[in-house]
N, C-alpha and C positions, 0 to 999 in steps of 0.2 A: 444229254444227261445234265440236272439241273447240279449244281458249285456244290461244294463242301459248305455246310449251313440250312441246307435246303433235302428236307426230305417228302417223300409223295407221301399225300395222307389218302387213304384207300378208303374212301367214302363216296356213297350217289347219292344217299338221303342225311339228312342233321335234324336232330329237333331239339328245340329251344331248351333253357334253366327249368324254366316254369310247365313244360309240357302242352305249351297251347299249338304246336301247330310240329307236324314234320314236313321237312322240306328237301324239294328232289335236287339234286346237283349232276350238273355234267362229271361223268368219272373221268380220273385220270385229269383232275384238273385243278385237284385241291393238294395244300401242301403244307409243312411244319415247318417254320424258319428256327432258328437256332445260334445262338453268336459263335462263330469258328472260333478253335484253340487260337492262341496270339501271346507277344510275352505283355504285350501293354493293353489293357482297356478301350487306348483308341483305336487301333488293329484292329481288335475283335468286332468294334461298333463301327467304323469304316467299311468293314469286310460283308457288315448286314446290311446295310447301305445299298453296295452294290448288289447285294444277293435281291433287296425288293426292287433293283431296277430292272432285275435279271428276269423278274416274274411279270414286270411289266411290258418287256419287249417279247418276254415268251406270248404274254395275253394279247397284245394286240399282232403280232404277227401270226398267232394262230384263230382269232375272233374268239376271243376265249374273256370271259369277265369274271372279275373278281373280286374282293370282299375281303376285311382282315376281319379276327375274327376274334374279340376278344371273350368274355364268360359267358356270351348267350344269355346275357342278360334279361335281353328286350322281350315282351310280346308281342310284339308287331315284328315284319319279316323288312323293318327300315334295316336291319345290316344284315339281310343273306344278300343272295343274286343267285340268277340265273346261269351260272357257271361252277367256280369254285370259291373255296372259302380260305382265308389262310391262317394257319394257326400259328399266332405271337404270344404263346403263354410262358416260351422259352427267352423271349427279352425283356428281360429283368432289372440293368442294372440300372442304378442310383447314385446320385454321387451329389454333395452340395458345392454350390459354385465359390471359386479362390478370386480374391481381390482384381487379379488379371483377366481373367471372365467376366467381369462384370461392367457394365458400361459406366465410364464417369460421369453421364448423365442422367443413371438410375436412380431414383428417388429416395432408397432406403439402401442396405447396407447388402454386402455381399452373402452374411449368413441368415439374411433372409430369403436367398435364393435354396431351389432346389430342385436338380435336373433327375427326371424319370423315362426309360425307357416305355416303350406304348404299352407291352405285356407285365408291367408292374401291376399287381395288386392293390387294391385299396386300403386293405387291411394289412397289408404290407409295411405299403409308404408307412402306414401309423405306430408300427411295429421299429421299423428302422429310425426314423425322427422320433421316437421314445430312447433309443438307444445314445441318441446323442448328449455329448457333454458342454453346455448346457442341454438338457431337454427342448427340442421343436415336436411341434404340431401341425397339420395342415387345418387350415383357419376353420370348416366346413366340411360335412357329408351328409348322404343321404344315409338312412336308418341300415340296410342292409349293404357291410361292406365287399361281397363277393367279386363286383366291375375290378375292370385294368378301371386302370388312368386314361388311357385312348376312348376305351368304349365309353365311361360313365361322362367324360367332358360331352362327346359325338351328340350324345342326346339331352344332357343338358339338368342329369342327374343333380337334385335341387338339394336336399334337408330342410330343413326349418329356421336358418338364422338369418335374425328378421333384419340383420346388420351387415351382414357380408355377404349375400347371395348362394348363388348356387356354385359348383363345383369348376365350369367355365369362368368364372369371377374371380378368380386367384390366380387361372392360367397367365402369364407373361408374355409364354414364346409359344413357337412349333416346329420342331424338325420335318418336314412335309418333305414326301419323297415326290413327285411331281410328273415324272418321265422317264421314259427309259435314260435318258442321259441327264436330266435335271431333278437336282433335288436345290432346297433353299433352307432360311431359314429365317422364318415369320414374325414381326412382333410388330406393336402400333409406335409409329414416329413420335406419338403424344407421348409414350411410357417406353421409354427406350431400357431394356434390360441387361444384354450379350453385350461384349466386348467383339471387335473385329478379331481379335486372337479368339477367341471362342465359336464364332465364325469359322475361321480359318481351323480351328480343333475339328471342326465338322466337317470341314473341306466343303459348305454348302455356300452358295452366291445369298446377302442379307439381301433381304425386303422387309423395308417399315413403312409399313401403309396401314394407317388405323381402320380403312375400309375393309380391307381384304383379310385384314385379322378378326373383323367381328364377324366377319362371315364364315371362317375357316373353323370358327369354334365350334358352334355347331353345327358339322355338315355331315354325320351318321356317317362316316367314308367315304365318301364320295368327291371330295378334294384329293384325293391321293393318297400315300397312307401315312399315315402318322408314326414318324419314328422315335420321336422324342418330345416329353413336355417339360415346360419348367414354369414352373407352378412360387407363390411365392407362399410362405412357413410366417409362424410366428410363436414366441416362445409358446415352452408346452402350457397349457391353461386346464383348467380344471370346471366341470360342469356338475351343479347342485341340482337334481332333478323332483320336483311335486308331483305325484297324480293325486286329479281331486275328482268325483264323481260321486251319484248325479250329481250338479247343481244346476239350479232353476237357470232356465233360457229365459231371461228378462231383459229389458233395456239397458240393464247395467253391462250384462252380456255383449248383448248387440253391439253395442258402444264400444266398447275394446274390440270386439272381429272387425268394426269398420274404419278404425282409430288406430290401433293400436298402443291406445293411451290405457293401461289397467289399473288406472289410481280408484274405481269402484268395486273393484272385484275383491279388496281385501285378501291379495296375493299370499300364500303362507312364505317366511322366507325373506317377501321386499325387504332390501335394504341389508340383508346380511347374508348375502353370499356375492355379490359384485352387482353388475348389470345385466339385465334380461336380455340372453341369446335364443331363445326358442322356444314357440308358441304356437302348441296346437290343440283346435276344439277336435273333441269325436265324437260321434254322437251314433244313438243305437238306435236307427232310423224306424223299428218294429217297436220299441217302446218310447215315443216322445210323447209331451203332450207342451206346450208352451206353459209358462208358469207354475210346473207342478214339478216340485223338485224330487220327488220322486221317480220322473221320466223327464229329466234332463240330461243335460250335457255334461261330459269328462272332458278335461282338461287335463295337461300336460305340457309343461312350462319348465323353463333351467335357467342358472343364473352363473352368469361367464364368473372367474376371479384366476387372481394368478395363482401358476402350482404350489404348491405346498409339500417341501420333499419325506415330510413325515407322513404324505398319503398311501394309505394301505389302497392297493387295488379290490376293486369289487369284486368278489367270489360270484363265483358260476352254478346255476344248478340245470336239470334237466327240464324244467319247463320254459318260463318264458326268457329271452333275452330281453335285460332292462328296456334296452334301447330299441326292442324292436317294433318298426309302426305295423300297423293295420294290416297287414300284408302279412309277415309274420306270425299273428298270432293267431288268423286264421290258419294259417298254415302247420300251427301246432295243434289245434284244434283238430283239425282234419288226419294229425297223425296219432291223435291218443281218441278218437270217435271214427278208424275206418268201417267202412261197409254199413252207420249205424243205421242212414235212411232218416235223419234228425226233420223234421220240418223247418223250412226256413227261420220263422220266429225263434222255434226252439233254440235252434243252432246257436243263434247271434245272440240270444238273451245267454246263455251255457257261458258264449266266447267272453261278451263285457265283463260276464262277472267271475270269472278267471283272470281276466290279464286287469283287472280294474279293484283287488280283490286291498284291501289298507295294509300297507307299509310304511315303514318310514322312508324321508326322503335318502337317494344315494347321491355317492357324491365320482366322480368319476373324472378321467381325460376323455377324448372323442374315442382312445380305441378302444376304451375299457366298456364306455355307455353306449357305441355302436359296432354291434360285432357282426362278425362273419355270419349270416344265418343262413342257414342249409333247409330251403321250402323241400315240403313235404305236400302230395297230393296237387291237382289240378287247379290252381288258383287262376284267377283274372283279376286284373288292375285296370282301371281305366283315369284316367287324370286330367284337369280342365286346370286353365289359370285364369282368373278372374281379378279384376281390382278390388282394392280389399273393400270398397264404399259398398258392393254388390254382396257378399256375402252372407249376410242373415236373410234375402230374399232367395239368396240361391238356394242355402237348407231349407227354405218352405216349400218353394218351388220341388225338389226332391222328395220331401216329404211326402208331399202329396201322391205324387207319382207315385212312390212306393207304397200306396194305397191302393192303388188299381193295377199294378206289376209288383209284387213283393220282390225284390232284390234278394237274394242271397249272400247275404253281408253288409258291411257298413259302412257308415261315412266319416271322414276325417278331412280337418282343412287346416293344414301349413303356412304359414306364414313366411314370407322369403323377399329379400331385398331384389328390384329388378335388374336385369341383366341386359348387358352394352352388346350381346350378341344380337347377328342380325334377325337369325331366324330361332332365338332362343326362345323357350313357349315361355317362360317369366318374366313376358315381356313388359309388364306395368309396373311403373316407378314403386307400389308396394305392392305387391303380389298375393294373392290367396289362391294357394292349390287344394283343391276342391280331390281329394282321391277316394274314389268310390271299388272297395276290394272287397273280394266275396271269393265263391267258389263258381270255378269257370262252367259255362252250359249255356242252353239255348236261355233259358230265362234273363242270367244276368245281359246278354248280350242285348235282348231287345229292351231291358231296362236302361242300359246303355245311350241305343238307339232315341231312347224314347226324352231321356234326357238333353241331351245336344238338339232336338227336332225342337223340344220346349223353349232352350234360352234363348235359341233363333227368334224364336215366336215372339219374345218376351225382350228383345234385342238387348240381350243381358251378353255383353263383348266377350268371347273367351278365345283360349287357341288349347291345343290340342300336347300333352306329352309325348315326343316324338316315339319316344321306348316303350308306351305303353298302350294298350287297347285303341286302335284311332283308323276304325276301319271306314266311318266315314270321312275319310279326308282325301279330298282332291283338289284339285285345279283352283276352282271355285271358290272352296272354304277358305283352304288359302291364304288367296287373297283378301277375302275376306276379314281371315285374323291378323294378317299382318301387313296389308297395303300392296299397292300395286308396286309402288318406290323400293322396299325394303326384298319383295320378291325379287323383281329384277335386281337388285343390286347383290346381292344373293349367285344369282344366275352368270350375273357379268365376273362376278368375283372366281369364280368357279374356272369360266373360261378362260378368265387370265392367267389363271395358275397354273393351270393342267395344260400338259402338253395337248395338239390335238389327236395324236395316235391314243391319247391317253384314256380321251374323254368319253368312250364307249367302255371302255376298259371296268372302269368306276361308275359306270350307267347300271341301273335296274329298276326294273317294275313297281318298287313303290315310288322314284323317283316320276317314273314315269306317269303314275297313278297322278301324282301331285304338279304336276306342267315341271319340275326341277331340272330335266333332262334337257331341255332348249340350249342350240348352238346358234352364238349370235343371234340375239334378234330377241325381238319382246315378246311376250303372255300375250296369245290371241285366246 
């Protein structure tokens, strides 16, 4: 009988957030963890502790593998397995770290810390650190905040700010449960965070190894499982948002997608709302034409400044959420147009000029301008990261494409500072994410297909979003997006971690798909 904390979750099949795939499960082998009654906090987080080594020695004493398993985010199956799955939507809590937690050779201040369990919300965290007095924020997000904390770091869940990366970029530490009798806790030698008494609150053995920390970050579950993050806050801040559409795709354009410089664009806003946090073109790949600003580009841009406590929050309505990207809005699309049979053009010319339709600018924090959005209907995402010098050949390059495959949806490219992770897809010192969302089906997939086969061709560098659409990715690609050095080091980091009863345990088929599975020994 599994502990007090641990209940059987009575499932064979799961299918994903988004609807793109159901997937079979060994029964009798999936399960709901929970933090046991306790009169102290650390009790209860101690008692989970044990409860995920318990499922660890149960998996590998029985050849059983396993998966934590947070919003089913992804569409790709990089966080099922072929076993069971576990549900952490029950470990919840938060707490910011006390002067004695914190290392005296941390670089900033102890209430800039803030420790999360794995089954935290996103839209949580930003709910709780709203509450606090003063107000904190977590520095970044991606557009839709439904992920834990565990799952959106795992794959490397980005946003748009062009100055603080992705979501993995703030991370500090890792509570990593590691073996049936090992668990640690994580963080790089270079940026020392925890206190040995904070350590020792976790009853975990420290490792500071800046290798094994960039590796750990993003590893889709497969390091073990993550029990805790501690992420680093900074006061709450305030974001001023533009949408501008069409304007002409001209050199002026170009020049800021591969610069970042938009002193030509005649920005609405420069200069009086703080500094430029977030930069994204969209474009409506069915009506473009270069220089004719009538078939150009939308744009979407925010300008950081500190809070301001006489701000009113932004009201809600039933159509679009402010903040939501391209993903979203088709996604509302498809919930106010079911069954209608729209033709591609049609659809995507309806969607722009819906979610693109003139407003005034809003003004907002991250939880107000990034919310919760609840998809509706069959969507597909697929996501490429590119340097940002490649970008206005990469929209032509599409372009094109979507001349002789019409896509089912549109194109959008992010802007994101690069990430110290090993196997993190935003991987280039500026990063352009190229995301291509539509409505899911045989079409968009081989438009997909068809794109990746191109920038090969065109040896235009990219890597792959681990969470999303990346059905061509193996062994091979790989390597190819991120080196043979940065794979294997990756691989090694892995093996060192994990126990080795463990290291099947936390094995599965996309892993394997992709050469990630290797015990000791290199990428043949």
């Amino acid at each position: 009988m599994p502990p007090l904390g641990i209940d059987p979750l009575p499932i064979d099949r799961w299918m994903n957030k988004h609807e793109n795939f159901t997937h079979p499960l060994v029964a009798n082998t999936s399960f709901k963890l929970w933090n046991p009654p306790g009169q102290k906090h650390r009790d209860r987080y101690l008692a989970t502790t044990k409860n995920f080594q318990w499922l660890i020695n149960h998996a590998a004493t029985n050849n059983i593998k396993l998966r934590a398993m947070g919003s089913g985010w992804s569409f790709t199956k990089v966080g099922v397995t072929e076993g069971g799955l576990i549900d952490t939507a029950g470990l919840n809590f938060s707490f910011p770290i006390r002067q004695q937690h914190t290392s005296s050779n941390y670089a900033k201040q102890p209430e800039d810390l803030y420790f999360l369990q794995c089954g935290t919300i996103i839209h949580e965290v930003n709910t709780r650190l709203a509450a606090k007095n003063p107000q904190r924020s977590i520095k970044a997000s991606g557009a839709s905040n439904g992920q834990t904390i565990a799952g959106a770091l795992s794959t490397g869940t980005h946003g748009a700010a062009i100055r603080v990366g992705a979501i993995p970029d703030f991370v500090v530490g890792l509570h990593l449960i590691t073996g049936a009798n090992k668990h640690i806790w994580l963080e790089r030698a270079s940026y020392p965070a925890a206190s040995q008494e904070f350590v020792d609150w976790l009853d975990a053995d420290l490792v500071q190894d800046d290798a094994l920390f960039n590796a750990a970050l993003v590893s889709f579950g497969s390091f073990g499982f993550i029990h805790g993050v501690m992420v680093e806050t900074e006061p709450q801040f305030l974001l001023t948002e533009y949408r501008e559409g069409p304007i002409t795709y001209n050199d002026n354009l170009k020049h800021a997608m591969r610069t970042l410089d938009f002193s030509g664009l005649n920005l609405l806003g420069t200069g009086l709302h703080g500094d430029m946090y977030h930069f994204e073109v969209l474009f409506n790949i069915h009506k473009f034409e270069p220089n004719d600003p009538a078939k150009g580009a939308f744009i979407k841009y925010m300008f950081k400044k500190l809070y301001d406590p006489t701000h009113v929050p932004i009201p809600r309505n039933n159509d679009f959420t402010y903040g939501d990207d391209l993903l979203g809005i088709i996604s509302t699309v498809l919930d106010k147009l079911p069954g209608s049979g729209l033709l591609i053009p049609a659809m995507v010319n309806l969607m722009f000029g819906l979610a693109f339709k003139p407003e005034p600018p809003r003004v907002g924090t991250i939880r107000e301008m990034f919310n919760y959005t609840k998809f509706r209907g069959k969507v597909a995402s697929a996501a490429m990261s590119i340097a940002i010098q490649d970008s206005p050949k990469a929209v032509e390059l599409i372009v094109e494409i979507n001349k002789q495959k019409p896509f089912p949806g549109g194109l959008s490219l992010r802007y994101v500072k690069g990430t110290k992770a090993t196997l993190g897809f935003t991987k280039f010192p500026d990063t352009c994410v190229l995301e291509m969302d539509g409505v899911d089906g045989q079409d968009a997939r081989e438009f997909f297909d068809t794109v990746w086969n191109k920038f090969e061709q065109e040896n235009i560098a990219y890597a792959l979003h681990w969470g999303k659409i990346n059905f061509n990715l193996n062994a091979t690609r790989l390597k190819q997006m991120y080196g043979n050095t940065a794979v294997q080091a990756w691989i090694d980091a892995r093996n060192q971690l994990l126990d080795r009863a463990a290291l099947p345990v936390f094995t599965n088929a996309f892993m394997e798909r992709c050469g990630l599975d290797k015990i000791h020994g290199a990428i043949v």
